[in-house]
C-alpha atoms as a printed R data frame, in Angstrom:
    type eleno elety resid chain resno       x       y       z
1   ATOM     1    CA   UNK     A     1 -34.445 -61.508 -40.171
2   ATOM     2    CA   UNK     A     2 -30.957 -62.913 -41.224
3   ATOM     3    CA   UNK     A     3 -27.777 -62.035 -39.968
4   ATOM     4    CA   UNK     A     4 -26.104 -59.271 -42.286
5   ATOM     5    CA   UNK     A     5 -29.850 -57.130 -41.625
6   ATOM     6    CA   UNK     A     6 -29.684 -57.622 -37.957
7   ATOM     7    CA   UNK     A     7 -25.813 -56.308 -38.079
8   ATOM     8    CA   UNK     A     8 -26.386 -53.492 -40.171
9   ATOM     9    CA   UNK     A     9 -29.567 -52.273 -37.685
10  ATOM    10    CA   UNK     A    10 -27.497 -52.474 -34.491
11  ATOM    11    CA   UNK     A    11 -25.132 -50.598 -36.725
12  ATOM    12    CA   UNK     A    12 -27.664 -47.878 -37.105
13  ATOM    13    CA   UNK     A    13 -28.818 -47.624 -33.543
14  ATOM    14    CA   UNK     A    14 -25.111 -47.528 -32.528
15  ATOM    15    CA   UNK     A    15 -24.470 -44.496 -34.737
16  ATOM    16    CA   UNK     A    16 -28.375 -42.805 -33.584
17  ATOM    17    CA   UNK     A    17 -27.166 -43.723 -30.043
18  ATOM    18    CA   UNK     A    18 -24.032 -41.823 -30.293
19  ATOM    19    CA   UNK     A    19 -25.301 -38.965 -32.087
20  ATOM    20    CA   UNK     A    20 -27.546 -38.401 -29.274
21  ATOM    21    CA   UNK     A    21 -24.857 -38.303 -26.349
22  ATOM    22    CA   UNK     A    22 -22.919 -36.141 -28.704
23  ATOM    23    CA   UNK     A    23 -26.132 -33.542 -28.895
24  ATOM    24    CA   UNK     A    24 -25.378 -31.418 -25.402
25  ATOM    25    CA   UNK     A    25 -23.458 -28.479 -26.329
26  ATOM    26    CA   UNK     A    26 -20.946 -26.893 -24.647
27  ATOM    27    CA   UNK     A    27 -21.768 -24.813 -21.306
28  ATOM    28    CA   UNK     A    28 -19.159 -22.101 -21.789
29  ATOM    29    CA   UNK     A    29 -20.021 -20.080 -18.642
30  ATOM    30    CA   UNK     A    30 -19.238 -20.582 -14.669
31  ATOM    31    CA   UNK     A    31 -21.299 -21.124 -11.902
32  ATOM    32    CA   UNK     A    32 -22.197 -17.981 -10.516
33  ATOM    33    CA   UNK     A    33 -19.456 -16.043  -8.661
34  ATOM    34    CA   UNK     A    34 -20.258 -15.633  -4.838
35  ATOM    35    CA   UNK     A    35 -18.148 -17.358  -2.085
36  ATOM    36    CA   UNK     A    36 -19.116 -16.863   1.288
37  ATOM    37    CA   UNK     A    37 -17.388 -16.930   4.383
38  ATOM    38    CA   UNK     A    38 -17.923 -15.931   8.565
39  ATOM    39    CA   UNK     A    39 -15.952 -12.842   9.980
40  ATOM    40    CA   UNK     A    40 -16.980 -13.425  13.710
41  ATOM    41    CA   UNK     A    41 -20.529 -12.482  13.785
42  ATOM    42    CA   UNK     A    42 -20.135 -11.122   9.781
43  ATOM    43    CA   UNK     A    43 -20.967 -12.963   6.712
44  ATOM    44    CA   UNK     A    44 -18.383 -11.972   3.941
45  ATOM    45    CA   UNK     A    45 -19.689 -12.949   0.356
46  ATOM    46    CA   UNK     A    46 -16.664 -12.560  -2.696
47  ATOM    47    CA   UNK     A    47 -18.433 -11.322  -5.751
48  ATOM    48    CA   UNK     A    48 -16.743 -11.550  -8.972
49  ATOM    49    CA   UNK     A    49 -17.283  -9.001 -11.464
50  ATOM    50    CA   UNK     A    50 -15.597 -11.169 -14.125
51  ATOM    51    CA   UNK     A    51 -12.344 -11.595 -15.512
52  ATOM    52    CA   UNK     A    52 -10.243  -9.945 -18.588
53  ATOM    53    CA   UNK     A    53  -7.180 -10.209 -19.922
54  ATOM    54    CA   UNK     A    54  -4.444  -8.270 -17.822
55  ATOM    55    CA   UNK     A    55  -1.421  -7.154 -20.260
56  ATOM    56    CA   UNK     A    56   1.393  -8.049 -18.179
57  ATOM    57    CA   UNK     A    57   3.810  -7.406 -20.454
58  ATOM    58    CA   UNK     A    58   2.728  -4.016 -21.399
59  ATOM    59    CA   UNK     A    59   1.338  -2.669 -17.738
60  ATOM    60    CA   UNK     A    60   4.151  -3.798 -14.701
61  ATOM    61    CA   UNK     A    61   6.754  -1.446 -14.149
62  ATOM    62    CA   UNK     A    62  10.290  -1.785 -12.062
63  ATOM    63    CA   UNK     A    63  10.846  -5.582 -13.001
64  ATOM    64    CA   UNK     A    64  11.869  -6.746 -16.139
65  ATOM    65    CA   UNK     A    65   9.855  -7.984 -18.300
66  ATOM    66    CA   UNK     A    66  11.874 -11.492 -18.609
67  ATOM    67    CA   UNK     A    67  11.662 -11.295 -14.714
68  ATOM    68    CA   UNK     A    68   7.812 -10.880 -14.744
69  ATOM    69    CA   UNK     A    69   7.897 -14.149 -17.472
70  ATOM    70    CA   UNK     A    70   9.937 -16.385 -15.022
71  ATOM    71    CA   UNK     A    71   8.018 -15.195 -12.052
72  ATOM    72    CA   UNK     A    72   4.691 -16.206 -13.990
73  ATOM    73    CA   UNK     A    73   6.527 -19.729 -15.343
74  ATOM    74    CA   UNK     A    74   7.313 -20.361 -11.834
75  ATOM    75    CA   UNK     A    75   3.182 -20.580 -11.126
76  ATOM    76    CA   UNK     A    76   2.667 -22.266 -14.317
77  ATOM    77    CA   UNK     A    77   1.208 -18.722 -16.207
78  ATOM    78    CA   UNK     A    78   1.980 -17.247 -19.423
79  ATOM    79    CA   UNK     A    79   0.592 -14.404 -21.246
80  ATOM    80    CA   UNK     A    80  -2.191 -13.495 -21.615
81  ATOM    81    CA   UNK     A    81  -2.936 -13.639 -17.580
82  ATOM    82    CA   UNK     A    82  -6.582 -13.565 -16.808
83  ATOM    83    CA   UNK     A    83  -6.876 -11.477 -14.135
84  ATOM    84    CA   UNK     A    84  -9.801 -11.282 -11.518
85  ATOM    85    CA   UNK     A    85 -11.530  -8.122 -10.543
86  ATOM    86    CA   UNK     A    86 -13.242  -9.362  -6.977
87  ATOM    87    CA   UNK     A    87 -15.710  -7.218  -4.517
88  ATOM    88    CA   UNK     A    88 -16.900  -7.995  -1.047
89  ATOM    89    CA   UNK     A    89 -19.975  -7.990   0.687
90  ATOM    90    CA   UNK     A    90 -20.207  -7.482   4.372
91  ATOM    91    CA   UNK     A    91 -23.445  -8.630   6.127
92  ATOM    92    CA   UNK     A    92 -22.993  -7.220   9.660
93  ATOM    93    CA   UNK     A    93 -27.143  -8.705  10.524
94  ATOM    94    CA   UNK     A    94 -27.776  -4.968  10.834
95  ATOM    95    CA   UNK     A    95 -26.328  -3.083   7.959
96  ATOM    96    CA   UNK     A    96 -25.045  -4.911   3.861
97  ATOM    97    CA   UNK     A    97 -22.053  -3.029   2.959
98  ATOM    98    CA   UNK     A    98 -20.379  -3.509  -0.404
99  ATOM    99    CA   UNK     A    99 -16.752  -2.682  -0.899
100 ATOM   100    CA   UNK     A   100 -15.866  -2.019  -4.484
101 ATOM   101    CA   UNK     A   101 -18.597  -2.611  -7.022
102 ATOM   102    CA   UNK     A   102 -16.313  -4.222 -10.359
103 ATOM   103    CA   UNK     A   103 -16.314  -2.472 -13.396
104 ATOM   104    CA   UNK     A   104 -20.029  -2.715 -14.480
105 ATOM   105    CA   UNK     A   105 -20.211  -1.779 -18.498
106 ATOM   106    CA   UNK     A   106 -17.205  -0.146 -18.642
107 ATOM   107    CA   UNK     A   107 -14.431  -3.000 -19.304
108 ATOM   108    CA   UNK     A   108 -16.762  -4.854 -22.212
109 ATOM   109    CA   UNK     A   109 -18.843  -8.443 -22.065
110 ATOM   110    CA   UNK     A   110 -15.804  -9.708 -20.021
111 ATOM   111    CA   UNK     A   111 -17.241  -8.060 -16.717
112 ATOM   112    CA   UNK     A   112 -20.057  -6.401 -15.372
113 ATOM   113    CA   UNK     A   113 -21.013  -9.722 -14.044
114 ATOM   114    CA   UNK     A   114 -21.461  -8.730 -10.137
115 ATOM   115    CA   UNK     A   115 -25.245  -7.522 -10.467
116 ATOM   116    CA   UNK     A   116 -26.120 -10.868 -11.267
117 ATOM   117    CA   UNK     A   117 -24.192 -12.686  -8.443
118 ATOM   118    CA   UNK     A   118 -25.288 -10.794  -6.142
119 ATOM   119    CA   UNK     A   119 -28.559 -11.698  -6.548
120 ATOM   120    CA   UNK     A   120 -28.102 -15.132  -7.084
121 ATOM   121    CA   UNK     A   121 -26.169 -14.805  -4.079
122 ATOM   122    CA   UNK     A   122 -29.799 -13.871  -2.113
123 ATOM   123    CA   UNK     A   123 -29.636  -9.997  -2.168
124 ATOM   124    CA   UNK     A   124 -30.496  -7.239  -3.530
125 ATOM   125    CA   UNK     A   125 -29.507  -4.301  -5.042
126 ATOM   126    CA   UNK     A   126 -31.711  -1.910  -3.223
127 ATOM   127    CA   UNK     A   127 -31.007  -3.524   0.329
128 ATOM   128    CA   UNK     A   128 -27.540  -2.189  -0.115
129 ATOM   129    CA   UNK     A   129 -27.254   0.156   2.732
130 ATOM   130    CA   UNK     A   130 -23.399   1.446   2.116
131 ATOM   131    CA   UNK     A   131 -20.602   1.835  -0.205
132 ATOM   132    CA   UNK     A   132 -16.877   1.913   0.535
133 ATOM   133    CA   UNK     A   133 -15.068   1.892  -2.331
134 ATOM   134    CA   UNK     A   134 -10.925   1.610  -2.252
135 ATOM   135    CA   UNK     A   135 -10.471   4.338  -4.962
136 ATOM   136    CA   UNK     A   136 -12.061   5.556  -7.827
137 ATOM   137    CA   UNK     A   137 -10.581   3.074 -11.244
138 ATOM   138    CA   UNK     A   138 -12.974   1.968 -13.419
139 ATOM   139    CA   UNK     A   139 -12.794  -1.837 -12.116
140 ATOM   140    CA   UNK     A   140 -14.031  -0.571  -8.500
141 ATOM   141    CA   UNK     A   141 -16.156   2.469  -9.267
142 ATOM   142    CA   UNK     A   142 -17.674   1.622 -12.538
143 ATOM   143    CA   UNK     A   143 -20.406  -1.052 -11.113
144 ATOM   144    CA   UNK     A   144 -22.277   1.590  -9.150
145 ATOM   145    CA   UNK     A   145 -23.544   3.432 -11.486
146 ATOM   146    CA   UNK     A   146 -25.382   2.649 -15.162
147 ATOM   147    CA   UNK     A   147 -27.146   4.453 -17.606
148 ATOM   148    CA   UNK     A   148 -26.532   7.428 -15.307
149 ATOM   149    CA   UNK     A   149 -28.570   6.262 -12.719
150 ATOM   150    CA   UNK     A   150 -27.763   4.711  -9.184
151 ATOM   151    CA   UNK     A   151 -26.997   0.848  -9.169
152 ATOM   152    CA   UNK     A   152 -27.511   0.951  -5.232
153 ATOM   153    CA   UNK     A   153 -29.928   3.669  -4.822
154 ATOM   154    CA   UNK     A   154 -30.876   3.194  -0.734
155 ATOM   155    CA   UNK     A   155 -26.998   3.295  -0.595
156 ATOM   156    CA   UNK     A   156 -25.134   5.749   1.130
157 ATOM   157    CA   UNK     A   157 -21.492   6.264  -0.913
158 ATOM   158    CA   UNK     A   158 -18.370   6.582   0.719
159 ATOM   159    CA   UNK     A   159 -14.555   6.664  -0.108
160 ATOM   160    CA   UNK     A   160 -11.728   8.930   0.812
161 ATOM   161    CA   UNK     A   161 -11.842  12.917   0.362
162 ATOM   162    CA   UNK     A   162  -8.448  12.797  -0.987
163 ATOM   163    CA   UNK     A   163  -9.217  10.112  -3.587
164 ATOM   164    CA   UNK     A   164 -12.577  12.165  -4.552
165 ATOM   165    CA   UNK     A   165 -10.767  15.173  -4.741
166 ATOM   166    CA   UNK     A   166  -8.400  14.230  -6.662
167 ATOM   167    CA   UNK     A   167 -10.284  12.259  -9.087
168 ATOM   168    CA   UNK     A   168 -13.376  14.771  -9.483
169 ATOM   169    CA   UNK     A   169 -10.442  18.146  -9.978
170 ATOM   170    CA   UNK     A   170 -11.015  18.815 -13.666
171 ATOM   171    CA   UNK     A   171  -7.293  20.495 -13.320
172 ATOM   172    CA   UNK     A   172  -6.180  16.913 -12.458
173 ATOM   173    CA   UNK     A   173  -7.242  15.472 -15.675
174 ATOM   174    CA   UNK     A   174  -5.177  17.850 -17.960
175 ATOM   175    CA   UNK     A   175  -2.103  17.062 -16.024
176 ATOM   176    CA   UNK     A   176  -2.740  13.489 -15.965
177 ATOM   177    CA   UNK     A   177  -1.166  11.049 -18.344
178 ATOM   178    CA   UNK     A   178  -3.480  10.518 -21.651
179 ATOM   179    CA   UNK     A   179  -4.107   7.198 -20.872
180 ATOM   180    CA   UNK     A   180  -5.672   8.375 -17.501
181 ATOM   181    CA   UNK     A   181  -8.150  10.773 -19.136
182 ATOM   182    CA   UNK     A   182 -10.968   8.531 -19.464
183 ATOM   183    CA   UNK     A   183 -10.906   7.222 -16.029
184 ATOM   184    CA   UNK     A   184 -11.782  11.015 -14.763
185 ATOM   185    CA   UNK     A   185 -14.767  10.929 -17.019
186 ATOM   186    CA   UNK     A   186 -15.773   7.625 -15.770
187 ATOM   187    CA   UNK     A   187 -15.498   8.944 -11.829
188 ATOM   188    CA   UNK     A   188 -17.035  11.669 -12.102
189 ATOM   189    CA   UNK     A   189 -19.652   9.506 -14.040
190 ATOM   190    CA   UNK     A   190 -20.298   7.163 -11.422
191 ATOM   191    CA   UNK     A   191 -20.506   9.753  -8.388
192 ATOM   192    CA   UNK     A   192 -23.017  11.780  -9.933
193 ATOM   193    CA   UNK     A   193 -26.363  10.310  -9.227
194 ATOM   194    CA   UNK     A   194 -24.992   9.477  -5.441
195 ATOM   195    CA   UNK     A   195 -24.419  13.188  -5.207
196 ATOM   196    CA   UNK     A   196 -27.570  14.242  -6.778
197 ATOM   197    CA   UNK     A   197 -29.465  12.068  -4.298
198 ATOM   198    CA   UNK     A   198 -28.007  13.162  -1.188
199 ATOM   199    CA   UNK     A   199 -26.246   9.556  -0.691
200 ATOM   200    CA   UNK     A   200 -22.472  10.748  -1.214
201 ATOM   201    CA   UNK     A   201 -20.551  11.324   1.902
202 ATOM   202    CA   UNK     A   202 -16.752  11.079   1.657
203 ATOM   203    CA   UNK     A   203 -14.284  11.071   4.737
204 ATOM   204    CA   UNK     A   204 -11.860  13.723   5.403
205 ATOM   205    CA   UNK     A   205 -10.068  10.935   8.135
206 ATOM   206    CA   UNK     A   206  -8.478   7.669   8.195
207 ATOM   207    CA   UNK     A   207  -9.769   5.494  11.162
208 ATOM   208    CA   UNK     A   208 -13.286   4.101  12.437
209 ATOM   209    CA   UNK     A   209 -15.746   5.041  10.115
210 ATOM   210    CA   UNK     A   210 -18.371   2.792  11.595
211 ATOM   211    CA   UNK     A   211 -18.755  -0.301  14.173
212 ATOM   212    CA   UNK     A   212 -16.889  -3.143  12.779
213 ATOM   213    CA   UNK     A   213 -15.290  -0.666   9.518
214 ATOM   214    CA   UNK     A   214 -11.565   0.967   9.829
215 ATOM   215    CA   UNK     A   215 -10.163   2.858   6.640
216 ATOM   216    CA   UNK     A   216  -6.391   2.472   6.619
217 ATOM   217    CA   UNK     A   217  -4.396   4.788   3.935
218 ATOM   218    CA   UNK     A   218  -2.907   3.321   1.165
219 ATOM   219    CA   UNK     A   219  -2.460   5.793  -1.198
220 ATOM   220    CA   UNK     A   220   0.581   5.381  -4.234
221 ATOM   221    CA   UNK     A   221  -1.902   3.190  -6.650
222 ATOM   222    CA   UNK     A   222  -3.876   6.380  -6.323
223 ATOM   223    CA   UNK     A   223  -3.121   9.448  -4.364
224 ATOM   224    CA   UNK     A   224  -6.437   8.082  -1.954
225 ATOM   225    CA   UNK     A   225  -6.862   4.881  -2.069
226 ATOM   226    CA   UNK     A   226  -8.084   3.053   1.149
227 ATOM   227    CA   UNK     A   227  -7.877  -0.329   2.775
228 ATOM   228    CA   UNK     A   228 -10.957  -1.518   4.970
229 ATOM   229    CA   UNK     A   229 -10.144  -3.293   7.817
230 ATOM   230    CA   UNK     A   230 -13.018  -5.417   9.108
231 ATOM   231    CA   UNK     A   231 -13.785  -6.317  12.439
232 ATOM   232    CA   UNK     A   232 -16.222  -8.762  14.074
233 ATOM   233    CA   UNK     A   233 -15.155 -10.510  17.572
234 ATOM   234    CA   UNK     A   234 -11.870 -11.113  17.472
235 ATOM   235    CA   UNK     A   235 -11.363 -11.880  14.048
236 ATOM   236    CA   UNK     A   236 -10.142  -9.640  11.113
237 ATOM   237    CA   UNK     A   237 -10.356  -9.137   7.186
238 ATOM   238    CA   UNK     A   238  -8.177  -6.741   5.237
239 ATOM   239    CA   UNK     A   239  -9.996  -5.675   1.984
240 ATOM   240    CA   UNK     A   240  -7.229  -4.137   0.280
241 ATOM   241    CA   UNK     A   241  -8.172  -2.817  -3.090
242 ATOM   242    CA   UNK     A   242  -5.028  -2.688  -5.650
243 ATOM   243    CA   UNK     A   243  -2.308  -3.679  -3.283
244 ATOM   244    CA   UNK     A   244  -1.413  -6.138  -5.344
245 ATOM   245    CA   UNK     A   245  -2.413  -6.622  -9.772
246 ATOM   246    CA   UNK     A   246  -0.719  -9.987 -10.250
247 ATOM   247    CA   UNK     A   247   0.290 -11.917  -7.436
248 ATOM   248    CA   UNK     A   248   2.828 -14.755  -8.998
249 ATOM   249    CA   UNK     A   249   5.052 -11.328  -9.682
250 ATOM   250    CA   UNK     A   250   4.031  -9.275  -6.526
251 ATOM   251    CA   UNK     A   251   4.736 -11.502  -4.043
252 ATOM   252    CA   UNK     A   252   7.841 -12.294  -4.993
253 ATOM   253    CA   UNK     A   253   8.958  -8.964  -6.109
254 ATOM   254    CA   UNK     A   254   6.521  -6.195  -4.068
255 ATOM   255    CA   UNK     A   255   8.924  -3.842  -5.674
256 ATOM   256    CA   UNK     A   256   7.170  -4.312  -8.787
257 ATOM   257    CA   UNK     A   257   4.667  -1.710  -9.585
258 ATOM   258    CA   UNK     A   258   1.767  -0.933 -12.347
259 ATOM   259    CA   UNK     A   259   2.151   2.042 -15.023
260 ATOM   260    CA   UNK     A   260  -1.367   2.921 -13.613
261 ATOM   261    CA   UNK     A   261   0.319   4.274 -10.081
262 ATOM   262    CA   UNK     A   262  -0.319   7.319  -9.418
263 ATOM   263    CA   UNK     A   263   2.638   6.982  -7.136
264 ATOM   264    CA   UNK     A   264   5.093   4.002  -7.975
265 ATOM   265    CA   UNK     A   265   7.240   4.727  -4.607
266 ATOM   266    CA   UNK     A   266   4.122   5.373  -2.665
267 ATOM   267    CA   UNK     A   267   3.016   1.935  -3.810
268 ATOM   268    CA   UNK     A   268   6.005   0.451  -3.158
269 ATOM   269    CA   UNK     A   269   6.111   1.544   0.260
270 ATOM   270    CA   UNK     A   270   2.553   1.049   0.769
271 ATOM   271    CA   UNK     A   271   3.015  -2.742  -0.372
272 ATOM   272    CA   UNK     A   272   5.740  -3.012   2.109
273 ATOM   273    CA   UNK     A   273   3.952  -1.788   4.974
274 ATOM   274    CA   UNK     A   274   0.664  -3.842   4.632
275 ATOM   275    CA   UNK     A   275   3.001  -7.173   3.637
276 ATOM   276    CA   UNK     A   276   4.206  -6.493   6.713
277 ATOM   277    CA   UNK     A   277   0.715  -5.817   8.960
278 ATOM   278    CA   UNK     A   278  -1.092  -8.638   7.372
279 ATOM   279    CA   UNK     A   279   1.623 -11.141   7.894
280 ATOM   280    CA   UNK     A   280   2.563 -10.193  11.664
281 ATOM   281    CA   UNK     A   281  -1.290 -10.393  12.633
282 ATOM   282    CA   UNK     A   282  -1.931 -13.360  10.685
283 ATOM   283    CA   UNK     A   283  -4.661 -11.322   9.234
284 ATOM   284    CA   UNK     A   284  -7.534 -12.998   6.367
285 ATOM   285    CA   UNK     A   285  -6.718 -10.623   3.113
286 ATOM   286    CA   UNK     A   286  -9.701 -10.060   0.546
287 ATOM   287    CA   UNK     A   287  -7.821  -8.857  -2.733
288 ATOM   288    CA   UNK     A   288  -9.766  -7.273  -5.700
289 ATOM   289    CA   UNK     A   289  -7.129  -8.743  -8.223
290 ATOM   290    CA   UNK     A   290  -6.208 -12.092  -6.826
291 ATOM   291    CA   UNK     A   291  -7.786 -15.172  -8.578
292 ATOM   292    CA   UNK     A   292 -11.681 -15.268  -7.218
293 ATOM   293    CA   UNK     A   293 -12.866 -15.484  -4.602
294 ATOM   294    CA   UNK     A   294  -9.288 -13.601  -3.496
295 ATOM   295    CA   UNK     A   295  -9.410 -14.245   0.039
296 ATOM   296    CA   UNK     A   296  -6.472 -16.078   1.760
297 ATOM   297    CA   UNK     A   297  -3.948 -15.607   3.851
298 ATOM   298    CA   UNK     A   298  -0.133 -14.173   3.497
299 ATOM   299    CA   UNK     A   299   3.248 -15.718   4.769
300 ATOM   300    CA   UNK     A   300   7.005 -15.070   4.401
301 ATOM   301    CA   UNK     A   301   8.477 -18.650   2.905
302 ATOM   302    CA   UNK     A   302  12.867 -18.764   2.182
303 ATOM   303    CA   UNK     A   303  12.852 -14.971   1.895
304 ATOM   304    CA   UNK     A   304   9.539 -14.239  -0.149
305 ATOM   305    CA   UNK     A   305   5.717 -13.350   0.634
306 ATOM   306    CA   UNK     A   306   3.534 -16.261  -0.748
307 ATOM   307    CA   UNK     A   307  -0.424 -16.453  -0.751
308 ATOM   308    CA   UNK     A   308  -2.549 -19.209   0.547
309 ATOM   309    CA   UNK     A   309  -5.560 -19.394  -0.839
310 ATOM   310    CA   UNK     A   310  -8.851 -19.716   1.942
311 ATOM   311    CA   UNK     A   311  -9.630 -23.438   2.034
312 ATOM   312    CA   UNK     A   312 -13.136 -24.071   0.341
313 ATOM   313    CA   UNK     A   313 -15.914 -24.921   2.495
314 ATOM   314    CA   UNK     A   314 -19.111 -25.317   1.782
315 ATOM   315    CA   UNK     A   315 -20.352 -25.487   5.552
316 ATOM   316    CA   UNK     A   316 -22.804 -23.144   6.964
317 ATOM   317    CA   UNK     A   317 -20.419 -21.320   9.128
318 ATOM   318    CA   UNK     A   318 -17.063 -21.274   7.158
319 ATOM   319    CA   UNK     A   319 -14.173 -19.470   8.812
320 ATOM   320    CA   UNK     A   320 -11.434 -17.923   7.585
């Protein structure tokens, strides 16, 4: 074979060779979204339900909204802000709890995602044994339920009476701002089958609800929402619901609030106060709306709160 035939094959298998490599397509999805971590003698799993876009510049309320731009330029975010919506899975080695269940179908393709990782995190629905949930919003109430049946249907529901009374008063809904009224639908939706089974069993009292499980009030997001403080040996986890939407703007400002409040001083104060507890006890904080898996811890740095994300571990007995 001469030389100019030989040059123009290599040629060829140069450009077959690189159309080859350039054959994989894109993934386009994560890994699945479970993180888990040691409480003591608990295992704590993060579930993420997915992410969506979170309209910033629409939604916070007493800041301005060039504030709430520098405060996200000062993390290196601009808008659109993906925001997380996180729930956590307490193995106590005698009971699985789940607090906060995600939004299932009700937020679109974006979400719904924590069926799936919490099997591929090793479980299964039906060994659920309890639901707490912080409140009843579509992005914590709206995974327990589909196609009008049970998600979790050994599981035993629980959440505040306040928040169920509240959200389950058909007088509440007429008074309610419009963009509220589908939320009602969608909580009285979810608690329906729970009911109809026997399996729904709200508290009238804040405190020790069972070993290892405190509910804390935290109402102003919602007139009931809760915080779950978990125990196990001498260490502590915080699952605090909506506490806090966007935390590059939250921390530095707790002042600033959401147009979904049902209570903006109430959630101011309410801010203020568990700020406050989580950073004098030094306690681990699981948030539903921090960037997955949300768990970290909270300190006071030249005047402002800032968060600090758990370090990742992948050893077989992680602590927080």
């Amino acid at each position: 074979m001469s030389a100019s035939p030989r040059r123009l094959l290599a040629a060829l298998l140069l450009v077959c060779a690189g159309i080859v490599h350039a054959a994989a397509p894109l993934a386009k999805t994560q890994a699945p979204g479970y993180y888990r971590t040691v409480l003591g003698d608990f295992e704590v799993t993060a579930l993420s339900d997915g992410t969506h876009p979170f309209p910033v510049d629409t939604v916070m309320t007493n800041i301005t909204q060039q504030q709430a731009l520098r405060d996200l330029a000062e993390v290196d975010l601009t808008l659109p802000v993906q925001g997380s919506i996180n729930a956590f899975l307490i193995n106590t080695g005698s009971k699985l709890i789940l607090i906060d269940s995600g939004a299932g179908a009700l937020y679109g393709p974006c979400c719904g995602k924590l069926l799936s990782h919490l099997r591929a995190a090793g479980y299964q629905p039906e060994q659920v044994d309890d639901l707490y949930l912080t409140h009843l919003h579509k992005d914590h109430a709206g995974g327990i339920m589909a196609q009008g049946a049970a998600v979790f249907p050994n599981a035993v529901l629980h959440l505040s009476q306040a928040e169920a009374d509240y959200w389950l008063t058909p007088a509440n809904k007429a008074k309610a701002p419009d963009f509220l009224s589908t939320f009602f639908d969608a909580a009285r939706a979810a608690v329906a089958p729970y009911q109809a089974a026997g399996h729904y069993q709200p508290y009238k009292n804040f405190g020790q609800l069972a070993p290892g499980i405190e509910a804390l009030p935290a109402p102003g997001h919602t007139p009931g929402h809760a915080a779950y403080l978990i125990t196990s040996k001498t260490q502590q986890l915080l699952v605090w619901g909506d506490i806090v939407h966007v935390a590059g703007i939250q921390f530095p400002h707790p002042s600033a609030t959401v147009k979904y409040d049902s209570s903006a001083p109430d959630a101011q104060s309410t801010r203020a106060r568990l700020l406050q507890l989580v950073t004098q006890k030094q306690l681990t904080v699981a948030a539903a709306h921090i960037a997955f898996p949300g768990l970290g811890h909270i300190r006071r740095h030249k005047g402002e709160y800032e968060w600090l994300p758990l370090n990742y571990d992948e050893s077989s007995a992680s602590q927080p």
